[in-house]
N, C-alpha and C positions, 0 to 999 in steps of 0.2 A: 546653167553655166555662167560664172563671171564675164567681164567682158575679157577680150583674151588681149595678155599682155607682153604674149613671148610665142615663138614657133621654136621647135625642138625639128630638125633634120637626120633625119638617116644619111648617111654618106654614099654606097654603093648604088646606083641605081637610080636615086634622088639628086645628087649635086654632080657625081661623074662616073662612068661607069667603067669599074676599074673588075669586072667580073670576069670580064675574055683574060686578064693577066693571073687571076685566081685559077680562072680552068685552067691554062695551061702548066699553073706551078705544081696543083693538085694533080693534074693527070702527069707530068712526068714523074711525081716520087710517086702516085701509083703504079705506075709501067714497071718502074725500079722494083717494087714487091711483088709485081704480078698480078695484077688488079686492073682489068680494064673500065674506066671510065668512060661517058659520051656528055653530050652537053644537056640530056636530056636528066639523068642523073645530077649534073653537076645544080641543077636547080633547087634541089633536094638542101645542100650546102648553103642558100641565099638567103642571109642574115643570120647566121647561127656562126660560134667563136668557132675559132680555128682547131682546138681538140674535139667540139663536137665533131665539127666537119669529117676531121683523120676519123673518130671512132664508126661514122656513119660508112665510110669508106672501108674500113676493116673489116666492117661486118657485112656490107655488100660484096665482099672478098671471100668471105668466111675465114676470117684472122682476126678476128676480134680478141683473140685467149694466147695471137703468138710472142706476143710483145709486152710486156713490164710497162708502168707508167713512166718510168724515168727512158725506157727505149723511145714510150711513142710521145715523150715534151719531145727526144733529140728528132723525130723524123717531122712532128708539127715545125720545130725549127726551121730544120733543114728546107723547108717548103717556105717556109717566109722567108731567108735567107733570098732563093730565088725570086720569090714575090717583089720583095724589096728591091732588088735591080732593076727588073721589069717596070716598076713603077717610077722609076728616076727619068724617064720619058715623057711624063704625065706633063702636060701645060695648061696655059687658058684656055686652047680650041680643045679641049679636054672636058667642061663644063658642061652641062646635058643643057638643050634649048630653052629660052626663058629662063633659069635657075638665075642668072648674076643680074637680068633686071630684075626677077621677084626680090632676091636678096638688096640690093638695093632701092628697091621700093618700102620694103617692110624697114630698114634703118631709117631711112626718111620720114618714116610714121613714127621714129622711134620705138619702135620694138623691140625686143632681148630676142640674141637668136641661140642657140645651141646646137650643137652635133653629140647626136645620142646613136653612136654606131659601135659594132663589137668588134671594130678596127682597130686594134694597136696602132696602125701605122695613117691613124687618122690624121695628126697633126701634120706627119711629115705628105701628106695627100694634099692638105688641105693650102702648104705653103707651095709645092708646086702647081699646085692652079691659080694660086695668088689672091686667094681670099682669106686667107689666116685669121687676118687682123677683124676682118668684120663679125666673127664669131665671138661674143660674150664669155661661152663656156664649150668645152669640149670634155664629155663625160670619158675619164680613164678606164677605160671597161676590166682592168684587170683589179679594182677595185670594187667590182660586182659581182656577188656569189654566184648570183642565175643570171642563166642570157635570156633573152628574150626566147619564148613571149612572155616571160616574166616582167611586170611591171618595173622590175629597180632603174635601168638604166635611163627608161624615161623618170621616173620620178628625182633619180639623184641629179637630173639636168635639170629640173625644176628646181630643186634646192640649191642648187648653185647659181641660179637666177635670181633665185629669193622670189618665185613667181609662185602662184599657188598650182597645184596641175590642172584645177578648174579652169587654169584663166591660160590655159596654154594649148595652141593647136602640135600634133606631131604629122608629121610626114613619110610616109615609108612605100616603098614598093614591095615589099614582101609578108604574107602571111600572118607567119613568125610576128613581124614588125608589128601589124594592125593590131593584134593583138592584145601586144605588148602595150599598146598607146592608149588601147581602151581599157585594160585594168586599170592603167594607170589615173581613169575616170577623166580624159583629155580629150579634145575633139580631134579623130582622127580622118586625114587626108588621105588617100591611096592612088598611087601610081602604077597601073596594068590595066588588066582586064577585067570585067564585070565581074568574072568568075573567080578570081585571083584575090582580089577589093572586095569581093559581096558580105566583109563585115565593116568594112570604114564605113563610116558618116558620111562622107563625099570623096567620090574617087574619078580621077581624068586616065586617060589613055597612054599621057604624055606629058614630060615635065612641060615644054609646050603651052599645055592649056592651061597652067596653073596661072592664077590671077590675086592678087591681096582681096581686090572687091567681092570678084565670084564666093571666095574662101569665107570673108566676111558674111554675105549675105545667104551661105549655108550653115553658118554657125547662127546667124538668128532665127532662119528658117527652124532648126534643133530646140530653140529654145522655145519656140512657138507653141 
C-alpha cells in the first residue's frame, strides 16, 4: 500500500448519527402501507440508498409486486421529504465523539478528506454540523450506478481527490461499507463490533477511539 494521502468518511454512523431520524421516517411511511418495522430490522437498511432501503422493506411486507417504480421513487420521496425536516435539527453536539478532532488533526497533516456516503442529503448534514467546508470532496451518490458494497462510490472519491485508492484509508460502520472500501483495494477502518468489522483492516468500538497515529501505525503494520 502507498503511503496514504487522503481518508474517505462514511457519513451516518462515522461523523453523526442521523439513523434514529431514518428509522422513524422509514417506519412511519411503513405503518402508512402496513408494514411493521422495529429497530432490529431497520439495521438491515445501514448503508444501502434509499430505494434499496423501500424495496427491502416491501419485501419484508410482502409488497414487493404492489407498487410501479415511478409509485415506489413517490413513496422513497415522500420519506425523505420527512427525513429532511427531522434533520434541520442536526448541530455541532451532533458530531459522534473524537470525529472533529480526528478531522481536524488529519487537515493539519494535510490530508484530503472526502464523504463517500449514499446520502443525498449529505451536503445539507454536513453544513448543519458545520464541517462542510473541511471536506475536499463529497461523492454525489446519485451519480453511482451501484451502491455499496460495490466499490464505485469509494473509488469515484478517490478520483475526485486525485488520490490513488492505494494511498487512501475509508471509514465505515456498516458491513455493506467495509466492503465496499476493500474492493475498492483501500485500507479500511471499521466502527462496531468485532463481529460487525470482522473484515476491516482495523476496527474500534467507537468513533471515540479513533486516532491519526493508531490508524497510521495499522496501515504499516498491513504493509508489513
Amino acid at each position: 500500500m502507498a503511503k496514504i494521502k487522503a481518508f474517505i468518511f462514511d457519513l451516518d454512523g462515522v461523523i453523526t448519527d442521523s439513523a434514529e431520524y431514518h428509522y422513524h421516517a422509514w417506519k412511519n411511511l411503513a405503518s402508512e402501507l402496513g408494514i411493521n418495522i422495529d429497530r432490529e430490522f431497520n439495521e438491515k437498511l445501514k448503508g444501502i440508498s434509499r430505494m434499496d432501503s423501500l424495496e427491502r422493506i416491501l419485501v419484508h411486507g410482502n409488497q414487493q409486486d404492489r407498487y410501479s417504480e415511478k409509485e415506489k421513487e413517490q413513496l422513497a420521496a415522500k420519506k425523505n421529504d420527512e427525513y429532511v425536516t427531522l434533520i434541520e435539527q442536526i448541530s455541532e453536539k451532533d458530531i459522534l465523539p473524537g470525529i472533529a478532532t480526528l478531522i481536524d488533526e488529519l487537515k493539519s497533516h494535510g490530508y484530503q478528506l472526502a464523504i463517500a456516503s449514499a446520502s443525498k442529503n449529505a451536503p445539507a448534514i454536513l453544513s448543519y454540523l458545520g464541517i462542510k467546508e473541511k471536506f475536499d470532496a463529497i461523492v454525489d451518490p446519485s451519480t453511482i450506478a451501484k451502491g455499496k458494497p460495490d466499490p464505485a462510490i469509494f473509488l469515484e472519491a478517490a478520483k475526485l481527490l486525485k488520490v490513488e485508492p492505494d494511498a487512501c484509508v475509508g471509514i465505515e460502520d456498516a458491513e455493506a461499507g467495509i466492503e465496499s472500501i476493500n474492493k475498492a483495494g483501500m485500507f479500511s477502518v471499521g466502527v462496531g463490533s468485532e463481529e460487525a468489522m470482522k473484515e476491516a483492516h482495523y476496527y474500534v468500538t467507537s468513533t471515540a477511539e479513533l486516532s491519526l497515529e493508531q490508524i497510521l501505525k495499522e496501515v504499516e503494520k498491513a504493509n508489513v
